[in-house]
Wavefront OBJ file of the C-alpha trace (Angstrom):
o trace
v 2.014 -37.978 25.566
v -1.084 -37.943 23.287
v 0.451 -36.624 19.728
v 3.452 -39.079 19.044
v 5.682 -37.898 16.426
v 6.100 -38.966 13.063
v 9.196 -39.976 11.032
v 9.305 -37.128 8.248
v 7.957 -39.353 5.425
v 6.719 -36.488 3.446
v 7.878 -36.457 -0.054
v 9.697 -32.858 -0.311
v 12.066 -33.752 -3.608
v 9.680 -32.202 -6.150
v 8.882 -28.982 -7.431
v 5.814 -28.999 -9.579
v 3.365 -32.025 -8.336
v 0.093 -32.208 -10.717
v -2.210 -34.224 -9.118
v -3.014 -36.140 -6.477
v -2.852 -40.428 -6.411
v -5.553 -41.816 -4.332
v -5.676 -45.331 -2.900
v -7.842 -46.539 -5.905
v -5.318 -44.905 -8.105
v -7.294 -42.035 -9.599
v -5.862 -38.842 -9.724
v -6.895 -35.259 -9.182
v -5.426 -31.502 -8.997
v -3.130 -30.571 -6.234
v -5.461 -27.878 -5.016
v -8.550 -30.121 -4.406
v -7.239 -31.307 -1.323
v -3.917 -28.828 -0.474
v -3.303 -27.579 3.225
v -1.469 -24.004 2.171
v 0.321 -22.052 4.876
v -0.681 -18.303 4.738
v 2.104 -16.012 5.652
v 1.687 -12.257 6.556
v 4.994 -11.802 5.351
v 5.184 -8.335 7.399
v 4.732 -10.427 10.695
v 6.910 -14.024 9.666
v 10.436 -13.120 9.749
v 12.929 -10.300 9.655
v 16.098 -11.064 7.436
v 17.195 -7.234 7.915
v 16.797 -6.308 11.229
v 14.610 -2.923 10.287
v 11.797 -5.251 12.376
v 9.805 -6.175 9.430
v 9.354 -9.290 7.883
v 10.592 -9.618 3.832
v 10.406 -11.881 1.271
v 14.709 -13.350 2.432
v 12.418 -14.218 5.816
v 10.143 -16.199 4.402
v 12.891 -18.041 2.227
v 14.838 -18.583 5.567
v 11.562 -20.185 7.007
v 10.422 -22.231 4.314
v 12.418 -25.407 6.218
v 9.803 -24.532 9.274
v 6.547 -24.776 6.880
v 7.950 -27.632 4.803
v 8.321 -29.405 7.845
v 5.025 -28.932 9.210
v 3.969 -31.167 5.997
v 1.679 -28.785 4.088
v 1.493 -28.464 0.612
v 2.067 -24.765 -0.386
v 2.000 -21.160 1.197
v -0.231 -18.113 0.329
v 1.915 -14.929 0.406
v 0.270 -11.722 1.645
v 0.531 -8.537 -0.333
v 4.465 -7.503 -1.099
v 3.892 -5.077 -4.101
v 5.014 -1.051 -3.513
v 2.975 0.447 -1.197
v 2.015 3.130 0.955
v 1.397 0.421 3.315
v -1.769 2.595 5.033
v -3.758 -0.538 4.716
v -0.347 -2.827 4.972
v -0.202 -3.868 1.658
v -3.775 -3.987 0.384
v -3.615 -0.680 -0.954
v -1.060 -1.467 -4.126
v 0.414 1.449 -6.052
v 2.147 -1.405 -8.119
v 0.788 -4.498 -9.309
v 4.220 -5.817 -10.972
v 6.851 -5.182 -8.440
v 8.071 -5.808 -4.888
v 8.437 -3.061 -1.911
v 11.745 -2.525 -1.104
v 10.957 -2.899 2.666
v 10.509 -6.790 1.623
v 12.900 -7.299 -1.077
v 12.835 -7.094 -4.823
v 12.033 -9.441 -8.146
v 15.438 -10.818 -7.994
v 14.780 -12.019 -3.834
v 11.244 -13.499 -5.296
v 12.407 -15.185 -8.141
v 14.715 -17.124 -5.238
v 12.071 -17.519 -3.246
v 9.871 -19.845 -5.577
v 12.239 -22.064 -6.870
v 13.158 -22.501 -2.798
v 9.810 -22.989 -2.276
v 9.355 -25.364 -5.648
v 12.454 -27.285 -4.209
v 10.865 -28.249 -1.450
v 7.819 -29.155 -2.986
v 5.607 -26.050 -1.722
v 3.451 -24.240 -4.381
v 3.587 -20.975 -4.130
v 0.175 -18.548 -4.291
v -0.505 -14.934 -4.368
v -2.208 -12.120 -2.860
v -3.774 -10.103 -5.350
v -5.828 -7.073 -4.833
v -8.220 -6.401 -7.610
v -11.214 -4.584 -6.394
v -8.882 -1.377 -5.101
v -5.630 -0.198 -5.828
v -3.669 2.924 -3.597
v -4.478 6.088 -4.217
v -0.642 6.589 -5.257
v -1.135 4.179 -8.185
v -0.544 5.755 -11.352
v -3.815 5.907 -12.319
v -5.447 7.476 -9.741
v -2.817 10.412 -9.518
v -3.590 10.783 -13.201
v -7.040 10.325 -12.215
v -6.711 13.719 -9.741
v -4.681 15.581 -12.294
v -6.649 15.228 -15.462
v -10.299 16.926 -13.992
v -13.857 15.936 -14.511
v -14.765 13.961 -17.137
v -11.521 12.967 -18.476
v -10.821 9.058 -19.593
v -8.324 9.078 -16.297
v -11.350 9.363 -14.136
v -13.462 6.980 -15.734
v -10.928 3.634 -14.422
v -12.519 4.811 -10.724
v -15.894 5.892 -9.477
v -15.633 10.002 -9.449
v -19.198 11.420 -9.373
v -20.363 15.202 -8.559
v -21.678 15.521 -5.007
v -25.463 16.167 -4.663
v -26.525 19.247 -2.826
v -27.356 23.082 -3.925
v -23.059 23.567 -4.221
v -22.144 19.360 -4.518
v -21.190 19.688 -0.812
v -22.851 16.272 -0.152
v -21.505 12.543 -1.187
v -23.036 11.033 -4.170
v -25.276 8.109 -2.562
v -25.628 7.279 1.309
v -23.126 4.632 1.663
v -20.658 4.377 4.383
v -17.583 2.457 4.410
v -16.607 -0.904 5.832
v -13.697 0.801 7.575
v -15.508 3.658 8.674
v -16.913 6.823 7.028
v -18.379 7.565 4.471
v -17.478 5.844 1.085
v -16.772 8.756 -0.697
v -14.117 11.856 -0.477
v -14.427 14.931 -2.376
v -11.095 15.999 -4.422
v -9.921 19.517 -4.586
v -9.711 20.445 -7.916
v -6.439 21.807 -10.119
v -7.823 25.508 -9.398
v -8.039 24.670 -5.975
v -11.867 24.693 -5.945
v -13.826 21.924 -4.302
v -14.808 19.095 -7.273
v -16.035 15.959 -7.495
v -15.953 12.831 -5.336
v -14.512 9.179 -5.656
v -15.755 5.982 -3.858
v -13.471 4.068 -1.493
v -15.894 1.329 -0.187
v -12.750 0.662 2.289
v -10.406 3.712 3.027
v -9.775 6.808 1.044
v -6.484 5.500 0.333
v -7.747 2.962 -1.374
v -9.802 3.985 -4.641
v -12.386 1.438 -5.999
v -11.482 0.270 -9.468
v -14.134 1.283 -12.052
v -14.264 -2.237 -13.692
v -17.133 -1.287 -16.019
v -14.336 0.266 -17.647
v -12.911 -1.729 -20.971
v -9.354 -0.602 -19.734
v -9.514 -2.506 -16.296
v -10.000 -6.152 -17.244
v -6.518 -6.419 -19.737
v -4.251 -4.470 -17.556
v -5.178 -7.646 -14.426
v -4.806 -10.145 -17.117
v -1.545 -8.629 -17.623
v -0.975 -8.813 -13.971
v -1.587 -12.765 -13.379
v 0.778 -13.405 -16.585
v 3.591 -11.086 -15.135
v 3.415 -13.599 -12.288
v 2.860 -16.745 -14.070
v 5.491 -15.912 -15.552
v 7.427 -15.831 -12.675
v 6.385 -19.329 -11.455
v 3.855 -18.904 -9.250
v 1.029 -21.493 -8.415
v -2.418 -19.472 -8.037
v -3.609 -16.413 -6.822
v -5.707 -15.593 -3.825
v -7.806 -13.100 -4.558
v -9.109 -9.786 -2.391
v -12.865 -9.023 -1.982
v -13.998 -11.367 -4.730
v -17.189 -10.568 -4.186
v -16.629 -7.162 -5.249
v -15.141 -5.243 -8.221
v -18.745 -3.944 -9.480
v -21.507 -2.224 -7.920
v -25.209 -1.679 -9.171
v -24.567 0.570 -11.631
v -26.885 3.187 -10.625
v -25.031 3.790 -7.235
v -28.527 4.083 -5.730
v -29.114 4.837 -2.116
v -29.127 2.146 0.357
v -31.805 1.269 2.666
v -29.128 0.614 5.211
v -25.970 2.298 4.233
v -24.099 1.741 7.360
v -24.495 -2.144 7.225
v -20.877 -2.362 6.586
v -19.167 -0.142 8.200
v -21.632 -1.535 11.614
v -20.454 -5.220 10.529
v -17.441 -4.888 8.764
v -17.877 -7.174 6.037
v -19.200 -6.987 2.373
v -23.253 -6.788 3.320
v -24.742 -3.587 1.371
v -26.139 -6.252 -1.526
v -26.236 -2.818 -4.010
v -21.911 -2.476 -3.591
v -21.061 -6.072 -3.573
v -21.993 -9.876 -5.843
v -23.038 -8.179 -8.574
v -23.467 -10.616 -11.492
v -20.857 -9.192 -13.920
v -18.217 -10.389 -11.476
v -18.824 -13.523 -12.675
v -17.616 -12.718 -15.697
v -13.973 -11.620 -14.387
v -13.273 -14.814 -12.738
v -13.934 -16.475 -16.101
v -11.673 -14.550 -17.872
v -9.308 -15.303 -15.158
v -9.472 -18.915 -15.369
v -8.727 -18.785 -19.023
v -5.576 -17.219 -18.659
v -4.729 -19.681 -15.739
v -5.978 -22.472 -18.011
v -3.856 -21.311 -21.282
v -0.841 -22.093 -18.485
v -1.463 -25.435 -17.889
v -2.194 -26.312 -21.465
v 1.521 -24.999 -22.225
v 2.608 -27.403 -19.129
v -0.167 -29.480 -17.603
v 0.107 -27.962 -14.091
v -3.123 -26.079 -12.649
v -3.277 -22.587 -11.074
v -4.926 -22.210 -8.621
v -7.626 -19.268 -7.923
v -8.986 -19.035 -4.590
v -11.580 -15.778 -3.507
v -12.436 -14.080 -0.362
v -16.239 -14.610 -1.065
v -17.807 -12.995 1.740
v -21.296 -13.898 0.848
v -24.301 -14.282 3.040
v -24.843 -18.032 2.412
v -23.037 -21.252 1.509
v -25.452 -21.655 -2.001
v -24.398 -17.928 -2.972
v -21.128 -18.867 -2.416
v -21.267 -22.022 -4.811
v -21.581 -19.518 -7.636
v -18.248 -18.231 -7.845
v -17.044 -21.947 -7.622
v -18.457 -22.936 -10.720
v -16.280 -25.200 -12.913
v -15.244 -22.273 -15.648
v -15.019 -19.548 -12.325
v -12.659 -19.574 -9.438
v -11.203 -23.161 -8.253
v -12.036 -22.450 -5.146
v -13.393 -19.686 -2.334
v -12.844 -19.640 1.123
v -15.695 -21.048 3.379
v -16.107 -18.718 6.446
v -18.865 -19.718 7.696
v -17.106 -22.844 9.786
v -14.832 -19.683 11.108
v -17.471 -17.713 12.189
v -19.757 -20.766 13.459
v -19.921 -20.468 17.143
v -18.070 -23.642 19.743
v -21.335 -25.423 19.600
v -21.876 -28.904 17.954
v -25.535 -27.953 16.030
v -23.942 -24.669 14.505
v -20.806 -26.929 13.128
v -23.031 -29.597 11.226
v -25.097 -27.216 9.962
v -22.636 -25.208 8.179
v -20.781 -28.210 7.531
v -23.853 -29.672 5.588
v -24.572 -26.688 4.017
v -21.039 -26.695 2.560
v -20.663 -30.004 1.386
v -23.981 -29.790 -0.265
v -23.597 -26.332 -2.199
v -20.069 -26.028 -2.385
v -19.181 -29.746 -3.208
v -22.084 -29.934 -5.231
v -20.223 -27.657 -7.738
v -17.929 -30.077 -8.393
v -15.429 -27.924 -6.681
v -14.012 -28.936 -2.935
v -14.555 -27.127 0.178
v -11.970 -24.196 1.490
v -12.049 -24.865 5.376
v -10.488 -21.732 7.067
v -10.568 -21.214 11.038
v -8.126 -18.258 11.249
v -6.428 -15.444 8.990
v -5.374 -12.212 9.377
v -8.267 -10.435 9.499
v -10.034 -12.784 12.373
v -9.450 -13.052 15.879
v -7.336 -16.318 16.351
v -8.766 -19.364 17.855
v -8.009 -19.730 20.802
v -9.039 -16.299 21.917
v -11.978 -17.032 19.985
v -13.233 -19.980 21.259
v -11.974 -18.835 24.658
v -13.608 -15.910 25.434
v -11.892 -15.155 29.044
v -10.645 -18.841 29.633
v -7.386 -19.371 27.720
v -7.150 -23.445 28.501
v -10.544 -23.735 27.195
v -9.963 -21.856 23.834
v -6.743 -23.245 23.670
v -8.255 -27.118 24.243
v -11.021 -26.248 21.912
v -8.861 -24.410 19.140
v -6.922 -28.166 18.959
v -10.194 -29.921 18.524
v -11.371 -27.328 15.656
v -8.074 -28.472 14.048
v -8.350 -31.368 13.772
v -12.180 -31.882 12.745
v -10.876 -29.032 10.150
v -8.307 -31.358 8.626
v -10.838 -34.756 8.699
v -12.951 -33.023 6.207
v -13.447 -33.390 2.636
v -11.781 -30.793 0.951
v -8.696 -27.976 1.322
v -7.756 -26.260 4.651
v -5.557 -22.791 4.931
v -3.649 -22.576 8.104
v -2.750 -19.338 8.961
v 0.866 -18.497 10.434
v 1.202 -19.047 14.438
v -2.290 -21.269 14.561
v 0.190 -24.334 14.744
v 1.815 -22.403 17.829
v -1.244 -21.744 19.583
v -1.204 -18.330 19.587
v -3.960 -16.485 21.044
v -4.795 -12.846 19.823
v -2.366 -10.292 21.869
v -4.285 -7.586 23.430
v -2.364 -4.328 22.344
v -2.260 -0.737 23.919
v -3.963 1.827 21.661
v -1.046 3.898 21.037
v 0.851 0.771 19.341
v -2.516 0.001 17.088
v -1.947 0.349 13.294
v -5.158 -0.790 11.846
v -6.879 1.668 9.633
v -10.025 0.627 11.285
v -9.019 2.096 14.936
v -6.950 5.039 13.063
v -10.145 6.025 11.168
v -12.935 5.002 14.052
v -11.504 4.927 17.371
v -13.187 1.699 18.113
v -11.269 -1.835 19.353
v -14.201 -3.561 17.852
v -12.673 -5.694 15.127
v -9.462 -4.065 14.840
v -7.390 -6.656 13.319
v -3.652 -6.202 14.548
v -4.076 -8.574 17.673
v -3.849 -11.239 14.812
v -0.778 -9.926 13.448
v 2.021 -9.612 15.697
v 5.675 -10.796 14.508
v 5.825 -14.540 15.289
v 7.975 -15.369 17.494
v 10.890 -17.477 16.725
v 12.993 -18.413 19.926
v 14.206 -16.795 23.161
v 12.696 -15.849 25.982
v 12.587 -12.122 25.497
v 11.185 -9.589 21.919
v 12.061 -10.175 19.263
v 12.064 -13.262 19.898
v 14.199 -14.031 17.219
v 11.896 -12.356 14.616
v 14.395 -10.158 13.593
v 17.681 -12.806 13.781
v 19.695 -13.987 16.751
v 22.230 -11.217 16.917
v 19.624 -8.385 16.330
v 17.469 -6.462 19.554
v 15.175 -4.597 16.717
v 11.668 -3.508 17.892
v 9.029 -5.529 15.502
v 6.657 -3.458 14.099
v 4.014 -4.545 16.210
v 5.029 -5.094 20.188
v 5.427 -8.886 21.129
v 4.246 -9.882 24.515
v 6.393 -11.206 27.426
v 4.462 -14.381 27.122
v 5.294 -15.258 23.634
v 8.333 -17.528 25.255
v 5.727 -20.120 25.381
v 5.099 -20.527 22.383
v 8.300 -19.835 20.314
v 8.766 -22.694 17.122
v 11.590 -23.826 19.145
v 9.758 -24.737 21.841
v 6.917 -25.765 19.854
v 9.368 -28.239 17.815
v 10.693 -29.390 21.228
v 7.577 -30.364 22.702
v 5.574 -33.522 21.138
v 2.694 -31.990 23.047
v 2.547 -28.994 21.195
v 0.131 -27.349 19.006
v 2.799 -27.726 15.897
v 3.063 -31.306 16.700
v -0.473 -32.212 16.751
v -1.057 -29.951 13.567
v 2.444 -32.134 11.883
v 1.045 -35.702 13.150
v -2.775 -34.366 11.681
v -0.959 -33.511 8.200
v 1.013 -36.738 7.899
v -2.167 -39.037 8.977
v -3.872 -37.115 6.714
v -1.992 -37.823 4.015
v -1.806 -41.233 4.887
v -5.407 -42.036 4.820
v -5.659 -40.614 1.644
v -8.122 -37.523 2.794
v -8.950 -36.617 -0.390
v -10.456 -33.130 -1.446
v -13.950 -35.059 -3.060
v -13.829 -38.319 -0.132
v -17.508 -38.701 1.317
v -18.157 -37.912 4.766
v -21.158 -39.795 6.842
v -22.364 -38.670 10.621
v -22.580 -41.097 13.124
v -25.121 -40.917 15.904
v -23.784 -39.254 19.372
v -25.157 -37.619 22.560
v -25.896 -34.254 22.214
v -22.382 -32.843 22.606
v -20.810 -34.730 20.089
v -20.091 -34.188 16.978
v -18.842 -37.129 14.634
v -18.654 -38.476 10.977
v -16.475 -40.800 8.680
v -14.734 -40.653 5.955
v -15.486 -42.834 3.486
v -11.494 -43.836 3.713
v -11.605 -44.943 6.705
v -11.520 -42.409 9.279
v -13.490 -41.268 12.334
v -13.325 -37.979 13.445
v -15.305 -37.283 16.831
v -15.233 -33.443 18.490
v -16.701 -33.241 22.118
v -17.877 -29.632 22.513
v -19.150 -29.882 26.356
v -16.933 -30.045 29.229
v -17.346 -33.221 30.496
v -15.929 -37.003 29.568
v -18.226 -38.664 27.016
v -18.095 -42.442 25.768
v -15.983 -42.532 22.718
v -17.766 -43.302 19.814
v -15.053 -46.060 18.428
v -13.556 -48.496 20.716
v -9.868 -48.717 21.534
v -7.136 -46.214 21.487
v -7.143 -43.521 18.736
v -4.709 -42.566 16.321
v -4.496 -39.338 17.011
v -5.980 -36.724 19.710
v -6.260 -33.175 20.896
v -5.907 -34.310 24.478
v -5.308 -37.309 26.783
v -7.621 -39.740 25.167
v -7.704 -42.787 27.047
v -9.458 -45.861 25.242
v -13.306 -45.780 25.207
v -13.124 -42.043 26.423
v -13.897 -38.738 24.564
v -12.752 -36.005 27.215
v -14.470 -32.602 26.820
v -13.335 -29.877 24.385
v -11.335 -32.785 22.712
v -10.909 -34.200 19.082
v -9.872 -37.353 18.290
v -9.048 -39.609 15.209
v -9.594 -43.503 14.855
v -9.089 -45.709 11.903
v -12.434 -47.410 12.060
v -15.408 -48.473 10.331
v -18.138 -47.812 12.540
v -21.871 -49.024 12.966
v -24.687 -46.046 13.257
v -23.758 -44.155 10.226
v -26.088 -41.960 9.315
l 1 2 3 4 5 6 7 8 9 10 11 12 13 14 15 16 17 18 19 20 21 22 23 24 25 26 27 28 29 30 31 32 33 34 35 36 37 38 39 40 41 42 43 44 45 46 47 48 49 50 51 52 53 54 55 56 57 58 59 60 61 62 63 64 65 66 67 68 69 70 71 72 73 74 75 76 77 78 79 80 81 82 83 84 85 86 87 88 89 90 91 92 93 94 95 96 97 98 99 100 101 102 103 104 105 106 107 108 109 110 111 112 113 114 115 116 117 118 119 120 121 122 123 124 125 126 127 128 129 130 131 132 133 134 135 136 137 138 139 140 141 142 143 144 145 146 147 148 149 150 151 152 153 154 155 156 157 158 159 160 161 162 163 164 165 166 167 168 169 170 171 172 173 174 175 176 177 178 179 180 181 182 183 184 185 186 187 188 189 190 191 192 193 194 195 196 197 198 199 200 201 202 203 204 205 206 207 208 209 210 211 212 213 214 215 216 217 218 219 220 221 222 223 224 225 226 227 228 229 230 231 232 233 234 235 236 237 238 239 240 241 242 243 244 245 246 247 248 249 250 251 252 253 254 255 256 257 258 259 260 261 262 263 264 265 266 267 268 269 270 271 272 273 274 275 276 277 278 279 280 281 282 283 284 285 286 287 288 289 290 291 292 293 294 295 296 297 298 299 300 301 302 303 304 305 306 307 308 309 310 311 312 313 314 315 316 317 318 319 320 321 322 323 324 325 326 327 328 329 330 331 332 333 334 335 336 337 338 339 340 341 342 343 344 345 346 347 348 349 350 351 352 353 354 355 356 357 358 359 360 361 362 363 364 365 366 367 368 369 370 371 372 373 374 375 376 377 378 379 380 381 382 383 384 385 386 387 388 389 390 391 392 393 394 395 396 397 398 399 400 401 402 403 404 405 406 407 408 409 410 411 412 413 414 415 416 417 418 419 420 421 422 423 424 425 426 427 428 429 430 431 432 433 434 435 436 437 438 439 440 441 442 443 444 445 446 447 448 449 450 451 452 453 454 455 456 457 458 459 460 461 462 463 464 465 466 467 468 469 470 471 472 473 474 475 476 477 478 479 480 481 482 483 484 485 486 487 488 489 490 491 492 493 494 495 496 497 498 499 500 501 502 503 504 505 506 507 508 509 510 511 512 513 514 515 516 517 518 519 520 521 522 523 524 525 526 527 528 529 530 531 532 533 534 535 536 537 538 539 540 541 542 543 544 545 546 547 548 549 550 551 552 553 554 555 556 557 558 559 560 561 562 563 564
């Protein structure tokens, strides 16, 4: 045994909890340091038995997350939908599907999730909406030139008849970025950008219309109780306003990510998340609790990043680059520098991140064709990822262990492989129903006395790694992500703590925290010297005392010489 377990000390009595207490009795927001569960509520848990998840799941497995000891979940997109990008195509920003429940269902949800101390934070989608939203079917009905068409991008086409797109630029999800419209006498008109799918409409936010009607969205949730808001392509929302051709208009689509620098970071973004933080800020005057907004910046560097964490911006911004840093000990300090010295130097905290739902999981990741590898490695990321100054997201099944499930084409959903063909970075691998208990599908996904087919296929193999097992075994995944959350709590691992490296041999990677703590990650494959004498507190594998074994983390409570 390597991971003992922990009493359940975690104080779960409180709903709203305003700021942290460190050990010298200062105090700071909740968000500076928070570990948030993200749920893909589609994949958590089935209350119906129609096998997809709802909004009753998730209230059925709060217990599981509290448990786990983290301090809040992020809830994916649950607004009406025509669900062709699963949610991130909204053709209502104020309700709930009914394939996940309704207001009533979500108002029980947060004060379950306040009563066990969990904040609660959003998905919102602002750069995009569906192309059933109101607007846009407006949009299509009212004809060139009309104030409907002005909320999106429509344009006339360029060629002798306006057969051709407006500007060169292809789509992240494949395709071009634009689709022409057939006009109300049936003639071919003009063309809209969808810089994702043509589903999903860009919002014209150059518009004086666009900005009140999203202020109007966070209240309608404040209202509601929630926490914060994660927020969709924050790097997006306005494009150069000339719409120019690109010098590489396919850099996107080849990459999938936000790279054309003429359709995404714009400067007048800036200005949204301001306004946004004043309406989360006129909350907390009213009660003294903080919101929390948190963007999917997908930026090219950490220092561009520190821009939208500025201390009248976004709170915080998710740092991918640790998640996209390869298993190598170099590439981690690096980015690890780089984000404690342009992120932190904000005066925000960093966002650590090593999975989601749009990223192969860990231990596939770090794995390539050897499972035990990724699987040892994806325990060490862990834990160096909760040793470091800041917040960490954990996304739902990384405490199992799950590795990405390798799915037949015909069962594929992801717009990507619907509009491409391609496997290459299809994203539904990461999203299969979680699997509850049993040895068979569903696995308990969809409740004990149902046999419903999940919306995506479960493997055979998922009986390893069921909660119930996981909870059963003190060797587990969950376990060493539990006993990682309570000693992090414990040593007072605060969001703004300092963090010093230690000198190692070439394959190790170590640093402490100025409260106390030693975190050391071996990235080769063979035993090293440990860089702390004695047994430590915590570790990703049979540590004995004096020994780092390869693709291992371990934590000691130490004050060690050779800090650099």
């Amino acid at each position: 045994m390597f991971t003992a377990p922990l009493e359940d000390s975690i104080d779960r009595s409180g709903g709203f909890q305003p700021a942290r207490v460190g050990s010298d009795g200062s105090t700071s927001p909740w968000w500076r340091d928070a570990v948030i569960y993200q749920i893909y509520v589609r994949s958590f848990l089935d209350s119906t038995g129609d096998g997809i998840g709802d909004l009753a799941g998730v209230r059925a497995g709060l217990p599981y997350v509290s448990k786990l000891g983290v301090d809040g979940i992020w809830l994916s997109p649950f607004y009406p939908s025509p669900q062709r990008d699963h949610g991130y195509d909204v053709a209502d920003y104020r309700a709930v599907d009914p394939v996940y429940g309704d207001l009533d269902e979500f108002g029980l949800l947060v004060a379950d999730a306040h009563g066990l101390g969990l904040k609660v934070v959003l998905d919102i989608v602002p750069n995009h909406c569906s192309s059933e939203h109101p607007w846009f079917r407006e949009a299509l009905a009212a004809g060139p030139g009309s104030d409907a068409r002005a909320l999106f991008h429509f344009a006339d086409g360029k060629g002798e008849h306006g057969e051709l797109p407006p500007n060169n630029w292809r789509a992240m999800f494949g395709g071009p970025a634009w689709s022409r419209v057939q006009e109300a006498d049936g003639t071919p008109g003009q063309w809209y950008m969808h810089l994702f799918t043509p589903e999903q409409p860009d919002l014209n936010w150059r518009d004086a219309r666009v900005a009140p009607y999203f202020d109007e969205v966070l209240r309608f949730w404040l209202d509601r109780g929630v926490d914060g808001f994660r927020i969709d392509v924050a790097a997006g929302l306005f494009h150069h306003p000339d719409l120019p051709d690109s010098d590489d208009p396919a850099a996107d689509e080849r990459s999938r990510d936000s790279v054309n620098p003429l359709a995404w970071n714009q400067p007048e973004v800036h200005d949204v998340w301001r306004r946004w933080r004043a309406v989360c800020e006129s909350y907390t005057a009213i009660d003294g609790q903080d919101r929390l907004l948190v963007g999917e910046v997908s930026v090219p560097t950490p220092a561009e990043q520190a821009a939208y964490v500025r201390p009248d911006e976004l709170h915080q911004a998710f740092f991918f680059h640790l998640l996209s840093a390869p298993w190598n000990p170099d590439a981690f300090r690096k980015v690890i520098g780089e984000a404690l010295r342009d992120i932190a130097g904000t005066g925000s905290t960093v966002t650590w991140v090593l999975n989601n739902h749009d990223q192969v999981r860990t231990v596939t990741r770090y794995g390539s064709d050897n499972c035990a590898a990724g699987a040892a490695r994806a325990r060490a990321a862990a834990l160096l990822m909760l040793a470091l100054p800041g917040a960490a997201y954990i996304y739902q099944g990384e405490e199992l262990g799950l590795p990405e499930v390798d799915l037949p084409d015909e069962a594929l959903t992801d717009p990507i492989f619907l509009r491409t063909g391609s496997r290459q970075y299809v994203r539904d691998g990461c999203r299969v129903p979680l699997p509850w208990s049993g040895h068979a599908s569903p696995f308990g996904f969809t409740g004990a006395d149902s046999t419903a087919r999940p919306w995506l296929p479960q493997p055979g193999w998922f009986a390893e790694h069921t909660t119930d097992r996981a909870l059963n075994d003190t060797d587990s995944f969950w376990h060493l992500y539990r006993n990682g959350l309570a000693l992090r709590g414990s040593f007072h691992l605060r969001g703004d703590g300092s963090l010093r490296w230690l000198e190692t041999p070439p394959d190790v990677l170590a640093f402490v925290r100025g409260d106390g703590l030693v975190c050391a990650v071996n990235f080769g494959g063979q035993d090293v010297p440990a860089p702390v004498p004695g047994t430590p507190l915590l570790a990703s594998a049979p540590c004995p005392a004096g020994v780092l074994p390869g693709n291992s983390a371990a934590w000691w409570a130490a004050d060690p010489p050779g800090a650099v």
